[in-house]
Jmol script that loads the backbone (N, CA, C; Angstrom):
load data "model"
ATOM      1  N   UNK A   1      16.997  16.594 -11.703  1.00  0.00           N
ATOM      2  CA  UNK A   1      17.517  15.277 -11.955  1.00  0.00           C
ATOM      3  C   UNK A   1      16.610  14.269 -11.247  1.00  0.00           C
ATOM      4  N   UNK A   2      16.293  13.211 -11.787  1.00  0.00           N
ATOM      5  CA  UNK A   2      15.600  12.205 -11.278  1.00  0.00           C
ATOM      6  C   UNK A   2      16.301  10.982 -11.323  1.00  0.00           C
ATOM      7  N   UNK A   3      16.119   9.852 -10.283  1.00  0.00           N
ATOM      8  CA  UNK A   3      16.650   8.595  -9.834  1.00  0.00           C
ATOM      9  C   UNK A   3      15.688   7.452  -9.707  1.00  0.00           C
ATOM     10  N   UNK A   4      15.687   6.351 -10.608  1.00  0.00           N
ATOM     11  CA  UNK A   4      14.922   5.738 -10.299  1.00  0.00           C
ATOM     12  C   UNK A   4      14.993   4.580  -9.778  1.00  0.00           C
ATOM     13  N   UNK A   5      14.839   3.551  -8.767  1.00  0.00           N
ATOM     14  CA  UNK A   5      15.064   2.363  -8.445  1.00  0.00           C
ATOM     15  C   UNK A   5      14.294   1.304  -8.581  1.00  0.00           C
ATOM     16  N   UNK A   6      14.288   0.355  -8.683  1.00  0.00           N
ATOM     17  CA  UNK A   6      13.321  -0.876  -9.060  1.00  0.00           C
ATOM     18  C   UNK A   6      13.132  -1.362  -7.808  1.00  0.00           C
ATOM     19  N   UNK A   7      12.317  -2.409  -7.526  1.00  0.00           N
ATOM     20  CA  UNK A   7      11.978  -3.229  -5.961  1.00  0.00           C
ATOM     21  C   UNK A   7      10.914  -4.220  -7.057  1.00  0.00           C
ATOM     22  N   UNK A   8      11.712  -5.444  -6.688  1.00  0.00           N
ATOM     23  CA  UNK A   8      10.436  -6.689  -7.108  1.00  0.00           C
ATOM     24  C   UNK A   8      10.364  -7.547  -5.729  1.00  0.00           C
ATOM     25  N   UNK A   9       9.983  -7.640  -5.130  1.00  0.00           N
ATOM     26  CA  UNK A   9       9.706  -8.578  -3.501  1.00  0.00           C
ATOM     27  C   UNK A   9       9.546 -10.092  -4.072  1.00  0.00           C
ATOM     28  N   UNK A  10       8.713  -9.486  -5.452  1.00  0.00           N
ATOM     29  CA  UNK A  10       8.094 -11.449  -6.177  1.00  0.00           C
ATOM     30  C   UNK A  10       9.494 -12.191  -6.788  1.00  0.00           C
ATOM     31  N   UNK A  11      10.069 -11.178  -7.233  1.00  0.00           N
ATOM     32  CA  UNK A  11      11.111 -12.006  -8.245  1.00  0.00           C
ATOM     33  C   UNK A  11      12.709 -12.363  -6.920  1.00  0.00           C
ATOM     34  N   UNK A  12      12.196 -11.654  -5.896  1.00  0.00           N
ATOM     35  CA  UNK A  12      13.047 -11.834  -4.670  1.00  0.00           C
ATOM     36  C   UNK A  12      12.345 -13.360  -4.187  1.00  0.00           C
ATOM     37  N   UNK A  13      11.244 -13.881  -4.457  1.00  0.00           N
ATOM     38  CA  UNK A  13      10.476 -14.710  -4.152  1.00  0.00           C
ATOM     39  C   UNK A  13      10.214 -14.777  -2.454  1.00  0.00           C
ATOM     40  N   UNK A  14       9.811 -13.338  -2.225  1.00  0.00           N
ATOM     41  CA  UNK A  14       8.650 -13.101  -0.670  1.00  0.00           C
ATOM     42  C   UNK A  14       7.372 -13.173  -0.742  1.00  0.00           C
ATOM     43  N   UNK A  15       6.841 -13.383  -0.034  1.00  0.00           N
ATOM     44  CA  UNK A  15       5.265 -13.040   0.414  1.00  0.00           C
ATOM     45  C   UNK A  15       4.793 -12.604   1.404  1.00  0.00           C
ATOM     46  N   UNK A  16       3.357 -12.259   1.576  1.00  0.00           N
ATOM     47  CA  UNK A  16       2.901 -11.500   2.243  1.00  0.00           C
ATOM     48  C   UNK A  16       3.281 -10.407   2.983  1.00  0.00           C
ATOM     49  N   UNK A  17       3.705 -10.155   4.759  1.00  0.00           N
ATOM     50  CA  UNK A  17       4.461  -8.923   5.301  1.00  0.00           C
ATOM     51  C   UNK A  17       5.792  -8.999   4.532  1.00  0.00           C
ATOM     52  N   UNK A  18       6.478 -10.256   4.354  1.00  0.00           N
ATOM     53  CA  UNK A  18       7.900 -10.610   3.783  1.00  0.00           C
ATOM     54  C   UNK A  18       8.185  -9.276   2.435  1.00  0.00           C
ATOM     55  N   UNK A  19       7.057  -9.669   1.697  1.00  0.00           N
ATOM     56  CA  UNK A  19       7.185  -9.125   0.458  1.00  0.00           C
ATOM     57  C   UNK A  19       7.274  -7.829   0.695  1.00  0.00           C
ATOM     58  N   UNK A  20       6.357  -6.766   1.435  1.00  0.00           N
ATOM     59  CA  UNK A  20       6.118  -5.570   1.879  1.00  0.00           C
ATOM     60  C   UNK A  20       7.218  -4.960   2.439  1.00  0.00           C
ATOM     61  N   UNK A  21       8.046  -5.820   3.486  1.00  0.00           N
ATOM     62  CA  UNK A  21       9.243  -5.322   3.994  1.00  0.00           C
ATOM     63  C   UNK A  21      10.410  -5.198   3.069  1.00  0.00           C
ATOM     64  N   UNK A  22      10.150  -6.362   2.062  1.00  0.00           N
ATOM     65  CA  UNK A  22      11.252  -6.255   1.320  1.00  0.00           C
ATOM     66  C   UNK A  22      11.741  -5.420   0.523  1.00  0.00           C
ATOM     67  N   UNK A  23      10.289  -4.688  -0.617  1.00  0.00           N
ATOM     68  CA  UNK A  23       9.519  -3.405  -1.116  1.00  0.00           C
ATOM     69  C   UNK A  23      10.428  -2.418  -0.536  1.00  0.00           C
ATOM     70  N   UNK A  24      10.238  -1.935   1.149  1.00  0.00           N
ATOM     71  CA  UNK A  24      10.736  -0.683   1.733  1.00  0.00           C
ATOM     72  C   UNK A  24      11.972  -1.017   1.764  1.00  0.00           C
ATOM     73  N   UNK A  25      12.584  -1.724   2.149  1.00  0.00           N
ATOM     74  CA  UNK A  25      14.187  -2.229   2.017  1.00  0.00           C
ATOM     75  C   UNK A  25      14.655  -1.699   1.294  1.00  0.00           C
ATOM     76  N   UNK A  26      13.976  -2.528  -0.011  1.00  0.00           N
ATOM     77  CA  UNK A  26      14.875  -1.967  -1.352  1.00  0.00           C
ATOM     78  C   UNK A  26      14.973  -0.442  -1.628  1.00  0.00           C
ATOM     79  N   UNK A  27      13.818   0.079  -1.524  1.00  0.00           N
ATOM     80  CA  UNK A  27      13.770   1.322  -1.915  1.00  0.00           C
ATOM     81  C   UNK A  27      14.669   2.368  -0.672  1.00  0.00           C
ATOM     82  N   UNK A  28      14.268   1.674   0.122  1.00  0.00           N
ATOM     83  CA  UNK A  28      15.381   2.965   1.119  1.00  0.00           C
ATOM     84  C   UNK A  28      16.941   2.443   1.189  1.00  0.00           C
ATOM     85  N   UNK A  29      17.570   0.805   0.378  1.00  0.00           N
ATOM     86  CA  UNK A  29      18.642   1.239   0.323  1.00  0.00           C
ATOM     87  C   UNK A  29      18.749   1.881  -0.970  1.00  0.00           C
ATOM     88  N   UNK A  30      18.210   1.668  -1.973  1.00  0.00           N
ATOM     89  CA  UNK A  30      18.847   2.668  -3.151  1.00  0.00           C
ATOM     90  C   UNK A  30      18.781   4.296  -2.690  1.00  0.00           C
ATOM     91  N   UNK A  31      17.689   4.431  -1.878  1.00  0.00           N
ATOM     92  CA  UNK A  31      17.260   6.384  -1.801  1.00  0.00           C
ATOM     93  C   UNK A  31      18.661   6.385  -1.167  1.00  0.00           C
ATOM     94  N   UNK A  32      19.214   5.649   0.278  1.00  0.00           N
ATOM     95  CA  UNK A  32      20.391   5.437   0.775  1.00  0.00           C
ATOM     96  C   UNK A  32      21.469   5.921  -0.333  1.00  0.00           C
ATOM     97  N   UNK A  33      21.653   5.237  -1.233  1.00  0.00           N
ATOM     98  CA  UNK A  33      22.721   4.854  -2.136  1.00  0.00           C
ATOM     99  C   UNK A  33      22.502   6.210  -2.956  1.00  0.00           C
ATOM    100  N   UNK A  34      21.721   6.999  -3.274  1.00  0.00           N
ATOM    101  CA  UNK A  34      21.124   7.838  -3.780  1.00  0.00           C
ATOM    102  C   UNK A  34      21.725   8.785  -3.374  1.00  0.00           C
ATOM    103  N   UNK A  35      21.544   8.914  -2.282  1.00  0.00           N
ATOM    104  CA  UNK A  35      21.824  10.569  -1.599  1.00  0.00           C
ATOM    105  C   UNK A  35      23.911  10.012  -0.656  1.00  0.00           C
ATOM    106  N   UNK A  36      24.036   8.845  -0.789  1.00  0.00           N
ATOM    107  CA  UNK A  36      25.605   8.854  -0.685  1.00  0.00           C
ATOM    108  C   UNK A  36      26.168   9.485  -1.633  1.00  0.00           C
ATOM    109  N   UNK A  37      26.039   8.809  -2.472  1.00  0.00           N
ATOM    110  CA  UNK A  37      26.940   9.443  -3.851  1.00  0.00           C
ATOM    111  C   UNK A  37      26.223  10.805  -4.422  1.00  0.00           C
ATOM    112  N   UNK A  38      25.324  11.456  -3.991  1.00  0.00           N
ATOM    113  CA  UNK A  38      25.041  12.692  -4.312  1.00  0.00           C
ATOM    114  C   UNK A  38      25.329  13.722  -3.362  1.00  0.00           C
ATOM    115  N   UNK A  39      25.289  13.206  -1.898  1.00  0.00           N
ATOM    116  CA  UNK A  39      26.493  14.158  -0.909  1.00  0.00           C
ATOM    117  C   UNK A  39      24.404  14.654  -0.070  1.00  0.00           C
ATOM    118  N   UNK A  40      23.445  14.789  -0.808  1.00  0.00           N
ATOM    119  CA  UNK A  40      21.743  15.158  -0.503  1.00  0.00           C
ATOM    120  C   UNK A  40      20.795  14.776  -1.713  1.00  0.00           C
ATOM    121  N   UNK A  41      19.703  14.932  -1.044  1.00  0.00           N
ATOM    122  CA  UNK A  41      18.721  14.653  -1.897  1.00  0.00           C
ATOM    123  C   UNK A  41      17.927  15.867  -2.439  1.00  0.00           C
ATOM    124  N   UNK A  42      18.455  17.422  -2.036  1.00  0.00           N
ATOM    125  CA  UNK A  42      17.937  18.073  -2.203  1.00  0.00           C
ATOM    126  C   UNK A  42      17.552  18.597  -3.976  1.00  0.00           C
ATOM    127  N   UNK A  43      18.554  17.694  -4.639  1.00  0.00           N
ATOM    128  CA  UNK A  43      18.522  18.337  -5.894  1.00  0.00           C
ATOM    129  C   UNK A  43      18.061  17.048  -7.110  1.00  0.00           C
ATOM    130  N   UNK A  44      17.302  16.092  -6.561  1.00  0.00           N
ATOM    131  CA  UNK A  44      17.210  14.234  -6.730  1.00  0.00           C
ATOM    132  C   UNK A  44      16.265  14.215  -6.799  1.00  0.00           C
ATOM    133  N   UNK A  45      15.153  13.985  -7.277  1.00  0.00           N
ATOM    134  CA  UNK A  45      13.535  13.643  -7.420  1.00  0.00           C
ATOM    135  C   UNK A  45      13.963  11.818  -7.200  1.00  0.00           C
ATOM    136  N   UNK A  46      13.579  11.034  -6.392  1.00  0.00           N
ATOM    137  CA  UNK A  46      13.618   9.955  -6.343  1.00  0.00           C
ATOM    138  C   UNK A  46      12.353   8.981  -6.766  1.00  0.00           C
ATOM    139  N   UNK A  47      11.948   8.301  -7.686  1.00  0.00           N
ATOM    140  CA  UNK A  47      10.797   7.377  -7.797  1.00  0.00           C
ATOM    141  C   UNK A  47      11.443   5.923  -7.687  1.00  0.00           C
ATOM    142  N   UNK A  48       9.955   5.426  -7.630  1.00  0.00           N
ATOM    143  CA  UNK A  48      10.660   3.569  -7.736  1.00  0.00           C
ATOM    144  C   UNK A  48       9.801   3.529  -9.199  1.00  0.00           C
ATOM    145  N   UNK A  49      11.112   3.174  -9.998  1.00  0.00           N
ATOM    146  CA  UNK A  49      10.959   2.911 -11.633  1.00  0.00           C
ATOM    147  C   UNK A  49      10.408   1.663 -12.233  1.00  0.00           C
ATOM    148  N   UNK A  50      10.091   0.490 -11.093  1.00  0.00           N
ATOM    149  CA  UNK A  50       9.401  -0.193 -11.393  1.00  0.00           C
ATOM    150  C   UNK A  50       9.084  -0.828 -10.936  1.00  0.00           C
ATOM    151  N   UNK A  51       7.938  -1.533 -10.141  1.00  0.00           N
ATOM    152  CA  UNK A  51       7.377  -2.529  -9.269  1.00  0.00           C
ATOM    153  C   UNK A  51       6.239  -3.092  -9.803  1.00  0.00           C
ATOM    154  N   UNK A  52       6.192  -4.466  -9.374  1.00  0.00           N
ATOM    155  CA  UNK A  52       4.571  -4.950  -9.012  1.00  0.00           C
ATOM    156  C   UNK A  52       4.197  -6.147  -8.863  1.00  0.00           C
ATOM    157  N   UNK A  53       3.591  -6.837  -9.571  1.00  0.00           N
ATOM    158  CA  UNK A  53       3.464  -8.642  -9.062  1.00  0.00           C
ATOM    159  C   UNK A  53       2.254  -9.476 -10.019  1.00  0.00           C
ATOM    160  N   UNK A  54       2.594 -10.461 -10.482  1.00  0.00           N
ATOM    161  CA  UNK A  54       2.005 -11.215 -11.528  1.00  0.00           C
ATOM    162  C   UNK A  54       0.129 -11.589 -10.841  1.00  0.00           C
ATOM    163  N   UNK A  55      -0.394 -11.615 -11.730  1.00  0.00           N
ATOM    164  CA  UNK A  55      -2.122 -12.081 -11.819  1.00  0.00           C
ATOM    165  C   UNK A  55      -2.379 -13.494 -11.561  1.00  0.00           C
ATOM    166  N   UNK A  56      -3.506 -13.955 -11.562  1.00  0.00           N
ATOM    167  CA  UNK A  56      -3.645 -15.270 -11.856  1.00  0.00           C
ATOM    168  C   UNK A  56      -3.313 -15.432 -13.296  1.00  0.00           C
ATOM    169  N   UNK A  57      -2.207 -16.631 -13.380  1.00  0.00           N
ATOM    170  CA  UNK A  57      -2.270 -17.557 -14.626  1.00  0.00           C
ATOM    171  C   UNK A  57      -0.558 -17.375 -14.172  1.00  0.00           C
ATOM    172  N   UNK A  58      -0.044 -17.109 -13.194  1.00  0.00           N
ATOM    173  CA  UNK A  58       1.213 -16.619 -13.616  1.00  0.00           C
ATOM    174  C   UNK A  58       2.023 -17.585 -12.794  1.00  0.00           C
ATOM    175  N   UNK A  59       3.483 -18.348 -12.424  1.00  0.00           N
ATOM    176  CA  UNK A  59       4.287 -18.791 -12.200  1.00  0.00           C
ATOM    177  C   UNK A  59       4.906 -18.479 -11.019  1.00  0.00           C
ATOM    178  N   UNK A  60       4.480 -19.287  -9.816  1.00  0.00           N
ATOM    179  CA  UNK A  60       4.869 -18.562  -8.624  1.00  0.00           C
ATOM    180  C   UNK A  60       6.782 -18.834  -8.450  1.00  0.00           C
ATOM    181  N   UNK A  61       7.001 -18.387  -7.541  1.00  0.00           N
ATOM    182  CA  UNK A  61       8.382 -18.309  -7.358  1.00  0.00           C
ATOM    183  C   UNK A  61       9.100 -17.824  -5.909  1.00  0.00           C
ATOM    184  N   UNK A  62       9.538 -19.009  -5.223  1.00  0.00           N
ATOM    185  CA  UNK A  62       9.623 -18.980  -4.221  1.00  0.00           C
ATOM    186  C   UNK A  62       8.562 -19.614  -3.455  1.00  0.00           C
ATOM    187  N   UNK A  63       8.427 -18.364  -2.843  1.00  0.00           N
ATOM    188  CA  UNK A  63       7.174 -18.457  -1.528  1.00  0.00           C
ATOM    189  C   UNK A  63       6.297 -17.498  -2.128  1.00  0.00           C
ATOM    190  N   UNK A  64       6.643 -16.666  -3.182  1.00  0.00           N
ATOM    191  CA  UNK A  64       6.047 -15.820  -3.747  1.00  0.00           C
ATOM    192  C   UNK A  64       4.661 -16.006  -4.599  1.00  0.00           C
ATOM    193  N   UNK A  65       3.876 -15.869  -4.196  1.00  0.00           N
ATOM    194  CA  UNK A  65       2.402 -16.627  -5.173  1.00  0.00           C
ATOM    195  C   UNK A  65       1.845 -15.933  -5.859  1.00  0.00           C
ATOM    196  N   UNK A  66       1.674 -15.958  -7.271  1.00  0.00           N
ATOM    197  CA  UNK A  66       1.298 -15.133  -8.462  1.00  0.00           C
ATOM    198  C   UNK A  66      -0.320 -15.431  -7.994  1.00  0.00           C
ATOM    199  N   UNK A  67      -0.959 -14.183  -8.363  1.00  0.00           N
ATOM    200  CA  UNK A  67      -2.330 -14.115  -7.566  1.00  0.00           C
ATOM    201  C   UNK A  67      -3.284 -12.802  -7.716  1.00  0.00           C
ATOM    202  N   UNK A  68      -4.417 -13.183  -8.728  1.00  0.00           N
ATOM    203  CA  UNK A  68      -4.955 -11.445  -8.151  1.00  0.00           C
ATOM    204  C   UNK A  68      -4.567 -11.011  -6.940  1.00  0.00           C
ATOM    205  N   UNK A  69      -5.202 -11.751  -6.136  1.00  0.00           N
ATOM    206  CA  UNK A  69      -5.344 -11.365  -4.445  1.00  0.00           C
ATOM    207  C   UNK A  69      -4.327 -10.679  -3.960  1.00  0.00           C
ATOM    208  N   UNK A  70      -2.812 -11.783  -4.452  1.00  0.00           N
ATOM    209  CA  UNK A  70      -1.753 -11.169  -3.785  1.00  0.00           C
ATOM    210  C   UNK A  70      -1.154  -9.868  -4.544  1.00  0.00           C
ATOM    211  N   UNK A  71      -1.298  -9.825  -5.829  1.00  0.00           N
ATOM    212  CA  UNK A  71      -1.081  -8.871  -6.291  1.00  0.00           C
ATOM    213  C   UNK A  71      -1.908  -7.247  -5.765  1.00  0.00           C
ATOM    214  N   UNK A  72      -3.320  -7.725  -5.035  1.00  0.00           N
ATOM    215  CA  UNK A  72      -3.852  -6.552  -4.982  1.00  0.00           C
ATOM    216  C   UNK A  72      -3.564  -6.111  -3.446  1.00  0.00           C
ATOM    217  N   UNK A  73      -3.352  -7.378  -2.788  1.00  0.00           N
ATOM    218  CA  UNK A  73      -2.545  -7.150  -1.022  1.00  0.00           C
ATOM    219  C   UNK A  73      -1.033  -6.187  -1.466  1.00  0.00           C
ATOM    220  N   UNK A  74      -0.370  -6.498  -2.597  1.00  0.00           N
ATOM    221  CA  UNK A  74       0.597  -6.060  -2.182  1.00  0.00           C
ATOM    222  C   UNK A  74       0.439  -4.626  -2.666  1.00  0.00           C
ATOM    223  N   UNK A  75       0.135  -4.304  -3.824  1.00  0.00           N
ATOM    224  CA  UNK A  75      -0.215  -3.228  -4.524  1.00  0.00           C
ATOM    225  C   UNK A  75      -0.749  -2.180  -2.973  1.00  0.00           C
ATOM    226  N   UNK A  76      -2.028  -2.234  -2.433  1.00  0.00           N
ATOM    227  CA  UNK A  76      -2.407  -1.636  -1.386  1.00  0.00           C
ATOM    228  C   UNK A  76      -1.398  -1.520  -0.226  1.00  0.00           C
ATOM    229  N   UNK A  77      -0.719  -2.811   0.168  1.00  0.00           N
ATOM    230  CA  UNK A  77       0.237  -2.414   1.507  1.00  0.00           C
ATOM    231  C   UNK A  77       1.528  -1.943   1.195  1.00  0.00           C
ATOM    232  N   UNK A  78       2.021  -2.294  -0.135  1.00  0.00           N
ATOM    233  CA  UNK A  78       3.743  -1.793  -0.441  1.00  0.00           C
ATOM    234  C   UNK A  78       3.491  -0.338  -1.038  1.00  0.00           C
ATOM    235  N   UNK A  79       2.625  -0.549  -2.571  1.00  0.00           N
ATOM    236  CA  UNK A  79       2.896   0.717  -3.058  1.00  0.00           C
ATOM    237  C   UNK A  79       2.119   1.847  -2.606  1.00  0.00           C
ATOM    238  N   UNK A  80       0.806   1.449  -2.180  1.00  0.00           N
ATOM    239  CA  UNK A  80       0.009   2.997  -1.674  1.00  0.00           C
ATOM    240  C   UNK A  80       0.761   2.896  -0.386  1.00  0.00           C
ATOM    241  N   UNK A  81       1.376   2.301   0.558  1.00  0.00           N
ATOM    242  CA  UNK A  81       2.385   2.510   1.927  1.00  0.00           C
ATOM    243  C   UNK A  81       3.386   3.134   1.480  1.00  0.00           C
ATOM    244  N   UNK A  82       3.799   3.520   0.012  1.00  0.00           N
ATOM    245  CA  UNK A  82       5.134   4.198  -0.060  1.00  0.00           C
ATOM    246  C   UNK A  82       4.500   5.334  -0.185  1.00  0.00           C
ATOM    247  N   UNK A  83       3.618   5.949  -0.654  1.00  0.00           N
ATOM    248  CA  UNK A  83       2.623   7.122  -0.752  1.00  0.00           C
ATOM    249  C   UNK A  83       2.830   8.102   0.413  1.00  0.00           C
ATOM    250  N   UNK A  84       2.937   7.504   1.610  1.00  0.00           N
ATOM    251  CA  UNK A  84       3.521   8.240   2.576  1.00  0.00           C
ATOM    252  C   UNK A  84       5.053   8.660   2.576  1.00  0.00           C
ATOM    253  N   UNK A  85       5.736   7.907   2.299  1.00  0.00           N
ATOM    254  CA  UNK A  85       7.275   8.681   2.221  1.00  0.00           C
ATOM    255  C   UNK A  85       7.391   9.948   0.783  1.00  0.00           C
ATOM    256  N   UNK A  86       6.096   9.952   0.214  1.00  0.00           N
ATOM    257  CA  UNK A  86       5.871  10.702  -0.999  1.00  0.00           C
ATOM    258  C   UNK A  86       6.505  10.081  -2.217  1.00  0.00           C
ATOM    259  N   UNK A  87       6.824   8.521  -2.599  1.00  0.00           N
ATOM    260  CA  UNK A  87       7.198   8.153  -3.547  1.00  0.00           C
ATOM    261  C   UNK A  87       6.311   7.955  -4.620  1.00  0.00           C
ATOM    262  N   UNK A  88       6.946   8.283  -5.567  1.00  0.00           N
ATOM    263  CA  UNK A  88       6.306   8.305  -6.897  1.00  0.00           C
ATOM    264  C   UNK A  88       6.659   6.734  -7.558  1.00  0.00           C
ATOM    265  N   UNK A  89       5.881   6.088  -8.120  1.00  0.00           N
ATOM    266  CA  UNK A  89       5.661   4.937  -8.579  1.00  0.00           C
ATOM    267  C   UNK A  89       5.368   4.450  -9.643  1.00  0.00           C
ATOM    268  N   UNK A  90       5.835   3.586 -10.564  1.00  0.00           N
ATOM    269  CA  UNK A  90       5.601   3.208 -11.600  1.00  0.00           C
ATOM    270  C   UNK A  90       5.042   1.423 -11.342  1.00  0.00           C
ATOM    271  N   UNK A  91       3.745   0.801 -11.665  1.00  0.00           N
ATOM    272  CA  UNK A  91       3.154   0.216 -10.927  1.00  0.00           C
ATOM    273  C   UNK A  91       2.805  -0.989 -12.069  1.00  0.00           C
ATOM    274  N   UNK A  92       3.161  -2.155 -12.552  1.00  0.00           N
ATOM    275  CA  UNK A  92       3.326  -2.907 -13.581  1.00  0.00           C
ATOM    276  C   UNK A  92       2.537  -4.171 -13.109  1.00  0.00           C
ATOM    277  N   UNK A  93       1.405  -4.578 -14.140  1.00  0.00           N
ATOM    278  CA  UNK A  93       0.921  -5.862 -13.500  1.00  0.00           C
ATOM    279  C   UNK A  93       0.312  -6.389 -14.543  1.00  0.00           C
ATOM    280  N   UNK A  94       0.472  -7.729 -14.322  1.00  0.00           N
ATOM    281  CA  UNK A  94       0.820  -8.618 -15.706  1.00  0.00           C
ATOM    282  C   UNK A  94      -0.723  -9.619 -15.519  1.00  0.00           C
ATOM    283  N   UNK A  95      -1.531  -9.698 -16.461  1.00  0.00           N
ATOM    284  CA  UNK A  95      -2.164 -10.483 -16.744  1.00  0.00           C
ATOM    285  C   UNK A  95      -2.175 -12.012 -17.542  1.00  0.00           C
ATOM    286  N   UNK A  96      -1.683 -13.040 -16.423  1.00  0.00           N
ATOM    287  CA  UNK A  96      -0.624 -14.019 -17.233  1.00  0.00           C
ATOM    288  C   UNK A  96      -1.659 -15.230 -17.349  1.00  0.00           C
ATOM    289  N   UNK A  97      -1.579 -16.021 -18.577  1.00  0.00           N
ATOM    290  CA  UNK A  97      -2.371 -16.854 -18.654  1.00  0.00           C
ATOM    291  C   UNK A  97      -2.542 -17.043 -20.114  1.00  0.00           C
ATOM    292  N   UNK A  98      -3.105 -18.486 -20.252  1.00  0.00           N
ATOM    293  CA  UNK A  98      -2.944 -18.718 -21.665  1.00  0.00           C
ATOM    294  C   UNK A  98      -4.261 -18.646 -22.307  1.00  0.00           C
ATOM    295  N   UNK A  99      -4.791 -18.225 -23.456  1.00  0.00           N
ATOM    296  CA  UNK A  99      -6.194 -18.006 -23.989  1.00  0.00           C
ATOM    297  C   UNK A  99      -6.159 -19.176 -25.082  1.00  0.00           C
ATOM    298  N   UNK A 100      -6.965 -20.205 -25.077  1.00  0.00           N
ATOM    299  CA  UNK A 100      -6.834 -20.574 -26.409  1.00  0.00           C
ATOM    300  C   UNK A 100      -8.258 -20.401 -27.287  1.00  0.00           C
ATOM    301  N   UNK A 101      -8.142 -20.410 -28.411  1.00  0.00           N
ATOM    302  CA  UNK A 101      -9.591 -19.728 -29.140  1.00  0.00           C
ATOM    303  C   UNK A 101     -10.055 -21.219 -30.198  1.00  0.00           C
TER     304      UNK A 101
END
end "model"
wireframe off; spacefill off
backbone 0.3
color backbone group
């Protein structure tokens, strides 16, 4: 059986360490919430089902700043930092911006 939880830090509208802490938060209260109502985790494959953070061209929100940069700060400190608790990740990043031809 597998469980998956979401964590957006951007659409929480954090940044920088903010955003990162917020990332582990989320995910360890759902693993939390996870293994309550399952009594363990021994029989639970847990991933985070969806994370990540908008490009340049994109609509900041909050304190949250749509940003290669920040997108690639967070990508490196949230999701390869969950790499150590062995979470598996589904890693979404939006190339936002308008083209006109």
């Amino acid at each position: 059986m597998c469980s998956l939880a979401n964590g957006f830090a951007y659409w929480q509208g954090k940044s920088g360490d903010d955003a990162v802490h917020t990332y582990f938060d989320d995910m360890a209260q759902a693993l939390q919430r996870v293994q309550q109502i399952n009594g363990s985790l021994s029989s639970i494959e847990f991933w985070n089902g969806e994370t990540g953070w908008p490009t340049d061209g994109g609509t900041n929100y909050g304190t949250a700043d749509a940003g290669t940069g920040n997108a690639a700060s967070y990508y490196q400190n949230a999701v390869c930092g969950s790499l150590g608790w062995n979470l598996n990740s589904f890693y979404f990043e939006a190339f936002d911006g308008m083209y006109l031809f």
